[in-house]
GUMIVO-551307 format. One record per atom (N, C-alpha, C, CB): residue in three letters; x negated, y, z. Coordinates in steps of 0.02 Angstrom, whole numbers, plus 50000, padded with zeros to 5 digits. Atoms other than C-alpha are relative to their C-alpha. Glycine has a CB too. Example, Ala and Ser with C-alpha at 12.3 -4.5 7.8 and 13.67 -1.06 7.14 Angstrom:
ALA499554994150000/ALA493854977550390/ALA499555006050000/ALA500505000150062/SER500424994149997/SER493164994750357/SER500395005550037/SER499805002349929/
END
This chain:
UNK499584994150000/UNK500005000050000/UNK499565006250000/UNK500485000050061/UNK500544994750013/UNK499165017149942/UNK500445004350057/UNK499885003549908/UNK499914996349994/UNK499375028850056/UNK499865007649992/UNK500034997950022/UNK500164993850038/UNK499555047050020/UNK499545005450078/UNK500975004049959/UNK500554995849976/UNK498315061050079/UNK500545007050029/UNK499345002049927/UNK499704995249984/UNK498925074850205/UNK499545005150015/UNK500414998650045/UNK500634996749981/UNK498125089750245/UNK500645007250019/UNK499215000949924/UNK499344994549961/UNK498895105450355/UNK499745009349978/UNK499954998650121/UNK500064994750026/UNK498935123250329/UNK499205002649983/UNK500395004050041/UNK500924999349997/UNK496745125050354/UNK499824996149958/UNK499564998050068/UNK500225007350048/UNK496735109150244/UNK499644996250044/UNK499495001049928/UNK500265006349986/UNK496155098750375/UNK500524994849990/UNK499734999750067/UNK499605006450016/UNK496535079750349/UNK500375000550051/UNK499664993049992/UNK499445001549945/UNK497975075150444/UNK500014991949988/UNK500855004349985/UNK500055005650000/UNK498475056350471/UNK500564998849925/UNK500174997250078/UNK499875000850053/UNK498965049150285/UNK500664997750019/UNK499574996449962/UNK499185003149987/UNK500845042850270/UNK500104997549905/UNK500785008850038/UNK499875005650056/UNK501725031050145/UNK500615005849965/UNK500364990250036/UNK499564994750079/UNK502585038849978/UNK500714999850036/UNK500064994749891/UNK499455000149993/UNK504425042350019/UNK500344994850012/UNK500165002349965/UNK499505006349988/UNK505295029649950/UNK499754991750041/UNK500234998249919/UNK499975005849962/UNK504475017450060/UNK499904999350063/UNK499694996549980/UNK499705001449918/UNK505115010250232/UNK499324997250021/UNK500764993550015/UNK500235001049974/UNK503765005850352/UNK500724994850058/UNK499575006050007/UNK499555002049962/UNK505074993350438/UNK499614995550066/UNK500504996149954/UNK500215002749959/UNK504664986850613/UNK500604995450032/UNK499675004650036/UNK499475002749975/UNK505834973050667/UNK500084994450049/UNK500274998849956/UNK499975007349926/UNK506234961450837/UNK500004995049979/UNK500614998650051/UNK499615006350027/UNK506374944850822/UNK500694998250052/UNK499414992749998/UNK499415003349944/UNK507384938550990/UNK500345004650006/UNK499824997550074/UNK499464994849985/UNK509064944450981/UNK500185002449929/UNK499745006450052/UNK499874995750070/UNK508784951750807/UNK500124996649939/UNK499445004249982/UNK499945004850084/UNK508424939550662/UNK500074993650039/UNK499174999749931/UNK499715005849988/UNK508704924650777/UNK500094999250073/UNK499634994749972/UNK499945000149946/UNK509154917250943/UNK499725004050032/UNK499924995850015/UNK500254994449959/UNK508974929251105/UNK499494996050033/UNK500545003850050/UNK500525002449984/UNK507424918651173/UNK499405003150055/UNK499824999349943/UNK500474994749956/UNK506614925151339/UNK499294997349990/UNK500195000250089/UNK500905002650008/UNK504554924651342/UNK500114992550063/UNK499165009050044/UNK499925000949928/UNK505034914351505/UNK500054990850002/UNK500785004950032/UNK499865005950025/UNK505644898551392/UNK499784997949940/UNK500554999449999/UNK500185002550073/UNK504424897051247/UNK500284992149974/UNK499134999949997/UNK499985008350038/UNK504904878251207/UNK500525000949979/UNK499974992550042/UNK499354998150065/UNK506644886651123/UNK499705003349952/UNK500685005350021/UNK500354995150069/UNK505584898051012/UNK499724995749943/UNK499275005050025/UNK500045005850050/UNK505204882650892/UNK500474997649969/UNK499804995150022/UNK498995002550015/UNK507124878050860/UNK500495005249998/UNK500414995150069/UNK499524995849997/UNK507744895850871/UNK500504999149940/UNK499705006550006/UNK499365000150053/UNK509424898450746/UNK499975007349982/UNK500824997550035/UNK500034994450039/UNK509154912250609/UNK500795001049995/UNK499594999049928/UNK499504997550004/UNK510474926150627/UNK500264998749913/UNK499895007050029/UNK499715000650070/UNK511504927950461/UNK499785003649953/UNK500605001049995/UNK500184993750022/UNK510864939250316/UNK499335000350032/UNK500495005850018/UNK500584996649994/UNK509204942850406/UNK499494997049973/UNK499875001450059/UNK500545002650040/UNK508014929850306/UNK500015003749942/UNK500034992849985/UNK499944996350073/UNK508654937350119/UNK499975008250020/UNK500844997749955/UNK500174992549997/UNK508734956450198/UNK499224999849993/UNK500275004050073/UNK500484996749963/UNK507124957350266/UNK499504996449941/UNK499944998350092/UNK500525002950070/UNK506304946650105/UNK500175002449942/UNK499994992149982/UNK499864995850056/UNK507264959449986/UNK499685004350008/UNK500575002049987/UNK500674995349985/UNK506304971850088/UNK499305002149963/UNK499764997550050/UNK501175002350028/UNK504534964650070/UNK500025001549936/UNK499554989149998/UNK500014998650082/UNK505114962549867/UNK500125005249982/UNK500404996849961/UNK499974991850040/UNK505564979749842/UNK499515004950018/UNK500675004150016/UNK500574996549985/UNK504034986549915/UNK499715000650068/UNK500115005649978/UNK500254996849926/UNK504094990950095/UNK499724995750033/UNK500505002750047/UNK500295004149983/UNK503184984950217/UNK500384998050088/UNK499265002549988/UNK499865002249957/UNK503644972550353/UNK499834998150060/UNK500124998149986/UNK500325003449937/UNK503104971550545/UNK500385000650037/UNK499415001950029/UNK499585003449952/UNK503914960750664/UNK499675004150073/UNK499904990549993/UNK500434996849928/UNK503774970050847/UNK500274996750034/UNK500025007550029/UNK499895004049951/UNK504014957150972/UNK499935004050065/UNK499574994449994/UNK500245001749937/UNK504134955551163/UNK499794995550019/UNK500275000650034/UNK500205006749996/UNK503364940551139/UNK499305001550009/UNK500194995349940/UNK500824999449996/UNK501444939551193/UNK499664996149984/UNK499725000850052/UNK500265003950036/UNK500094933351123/UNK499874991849997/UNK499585002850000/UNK500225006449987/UNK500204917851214/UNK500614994449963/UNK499914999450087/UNK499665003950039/UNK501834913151082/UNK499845004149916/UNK500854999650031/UNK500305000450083/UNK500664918450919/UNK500174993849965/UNK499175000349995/UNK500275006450048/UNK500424901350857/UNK500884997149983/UNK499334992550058/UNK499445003250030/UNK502344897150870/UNK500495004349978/UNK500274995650041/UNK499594992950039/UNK502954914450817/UNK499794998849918/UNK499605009550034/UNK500205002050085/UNK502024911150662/UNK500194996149968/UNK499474998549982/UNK499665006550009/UNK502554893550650/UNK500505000849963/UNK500214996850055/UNK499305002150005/UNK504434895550650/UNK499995005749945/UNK500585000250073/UNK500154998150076/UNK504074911550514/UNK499984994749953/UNK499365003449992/UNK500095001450066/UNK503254903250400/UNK500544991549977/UNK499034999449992/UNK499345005850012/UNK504604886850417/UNK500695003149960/UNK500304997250085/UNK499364997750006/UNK505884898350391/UNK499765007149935/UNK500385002550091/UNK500484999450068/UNK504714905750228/UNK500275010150016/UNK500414993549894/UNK499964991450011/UNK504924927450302/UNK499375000349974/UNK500095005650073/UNK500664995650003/UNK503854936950221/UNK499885005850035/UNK499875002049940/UNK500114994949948/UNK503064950250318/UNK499345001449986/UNK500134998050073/UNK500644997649987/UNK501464960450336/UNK499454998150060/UNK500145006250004/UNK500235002249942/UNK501074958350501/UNK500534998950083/UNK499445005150004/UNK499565001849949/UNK501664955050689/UNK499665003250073/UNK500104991449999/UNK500074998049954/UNK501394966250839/UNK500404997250068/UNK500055005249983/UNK499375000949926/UNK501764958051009/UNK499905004850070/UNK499934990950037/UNK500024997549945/UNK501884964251176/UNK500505006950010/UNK499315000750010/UNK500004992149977/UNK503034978551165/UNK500534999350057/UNK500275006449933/UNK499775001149959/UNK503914982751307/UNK500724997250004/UNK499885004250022/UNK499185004450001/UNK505384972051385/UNK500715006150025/UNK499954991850080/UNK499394995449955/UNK507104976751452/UNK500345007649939/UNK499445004550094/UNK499504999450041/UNK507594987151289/UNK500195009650007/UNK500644993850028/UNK499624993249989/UNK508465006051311/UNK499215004849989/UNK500495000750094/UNK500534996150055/UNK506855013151175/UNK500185004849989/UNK499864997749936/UNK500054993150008/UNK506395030151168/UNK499445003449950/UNK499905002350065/UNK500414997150023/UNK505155035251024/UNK499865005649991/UNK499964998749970/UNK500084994649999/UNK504275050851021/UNK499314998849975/UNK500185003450058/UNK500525000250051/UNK503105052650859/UNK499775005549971/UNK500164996449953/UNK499864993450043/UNK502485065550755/UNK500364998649924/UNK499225003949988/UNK499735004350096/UNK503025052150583/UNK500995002750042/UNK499724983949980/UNK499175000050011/UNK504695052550540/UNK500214991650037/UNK500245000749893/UNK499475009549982/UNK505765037450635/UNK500705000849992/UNK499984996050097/UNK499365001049998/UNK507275032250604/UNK500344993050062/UNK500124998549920/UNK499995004949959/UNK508025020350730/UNK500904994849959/UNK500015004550095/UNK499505004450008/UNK509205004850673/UNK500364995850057/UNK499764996249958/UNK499735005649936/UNK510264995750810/UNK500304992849972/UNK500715003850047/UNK499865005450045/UNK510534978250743/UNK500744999050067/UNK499214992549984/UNK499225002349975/UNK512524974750800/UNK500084994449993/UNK500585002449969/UNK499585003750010/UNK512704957250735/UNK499954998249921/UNK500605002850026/UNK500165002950065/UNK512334957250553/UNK499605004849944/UNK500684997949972/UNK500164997350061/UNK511274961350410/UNK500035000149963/UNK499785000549985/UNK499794996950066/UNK511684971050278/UNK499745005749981/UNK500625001049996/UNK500384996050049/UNK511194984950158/UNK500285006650063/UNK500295000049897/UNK500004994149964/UNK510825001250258/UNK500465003349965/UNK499385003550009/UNK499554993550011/UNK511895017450254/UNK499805005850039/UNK500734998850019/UNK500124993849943/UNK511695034850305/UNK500735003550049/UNK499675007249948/UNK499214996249948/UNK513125042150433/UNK499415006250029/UNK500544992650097/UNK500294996949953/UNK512745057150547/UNK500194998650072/UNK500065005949985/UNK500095001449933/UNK512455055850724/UNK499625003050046/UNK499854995250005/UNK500054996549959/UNK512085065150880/UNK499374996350025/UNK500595001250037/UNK500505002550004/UNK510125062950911/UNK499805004750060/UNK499674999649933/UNK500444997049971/UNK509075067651053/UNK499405004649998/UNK499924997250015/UNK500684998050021/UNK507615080651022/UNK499785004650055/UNK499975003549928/UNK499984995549953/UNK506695092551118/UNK500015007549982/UNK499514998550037/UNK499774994249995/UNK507085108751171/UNK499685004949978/UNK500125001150049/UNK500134993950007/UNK506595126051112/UNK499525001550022/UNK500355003450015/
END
């Protein structure tokens, strides 16, 4: 993926970012694309059950360009069967960040652009709505 060259009003470099039209997607697994699976019971994370829609979304993704990383709360000590049950279940993806924090109610604060998705239950083709967003103040 090329990324493009930034540079700020002095022209120093700034940190590069990806062309427009493409998503940087970061996505859960437990809970999201398959069974809710605590770190607590790895020996279900081998047999989990892929949600509906999220193998063909998230591999229409990858094929249309963007790029795919899985952000787990899973730690490194379920690499070998995080990878496993992937590549059984043939996602494509870029890469796989684990460790992020547990327990859920995410707050990002970046200088990139984020968008935040709440997975409800099924995947399907995004949409834009508006919605009442947190930022800071004045």
């Amino acid at each position: 993926m090329k990324l493009e060259e930034v540079k700020d009003e002095q022209g120093h470099h700034l940190s590069p970012k990806l062309p427009d039209e493409v998503k940087n997607f970061l996505i859960d697994i437990d809970g999201t694309i398959c069974d809710d699976i605590p770190n607590e019971e790895p020996e279900r994370m081998e047999d989990a059950a892929i949600y509906e829609g999220a193998l063909e979304m998230i591999n229409k993704w990858y094929e249309e360009g963007h790029l795919i990383t899985f952000f787990t709360s899973r730690t490194e000590a379920h690499r070998a069967v995080t990878e496993r049950w992937l590549a059984k279940h043939n996602f494509k993806y870029h890469g796989i960040l684990f460790g992020k924090p547990r327990g859920g109610n995410y707050h990002w604060i970046d200088n990139h652009i984020v968008r935040a998705t709440r997975y409800e239950g099924k995947f399907t083709e995004l949409t834009t709505i508006n919605a009442k967003i947190q930022v800071f103040k004045d």
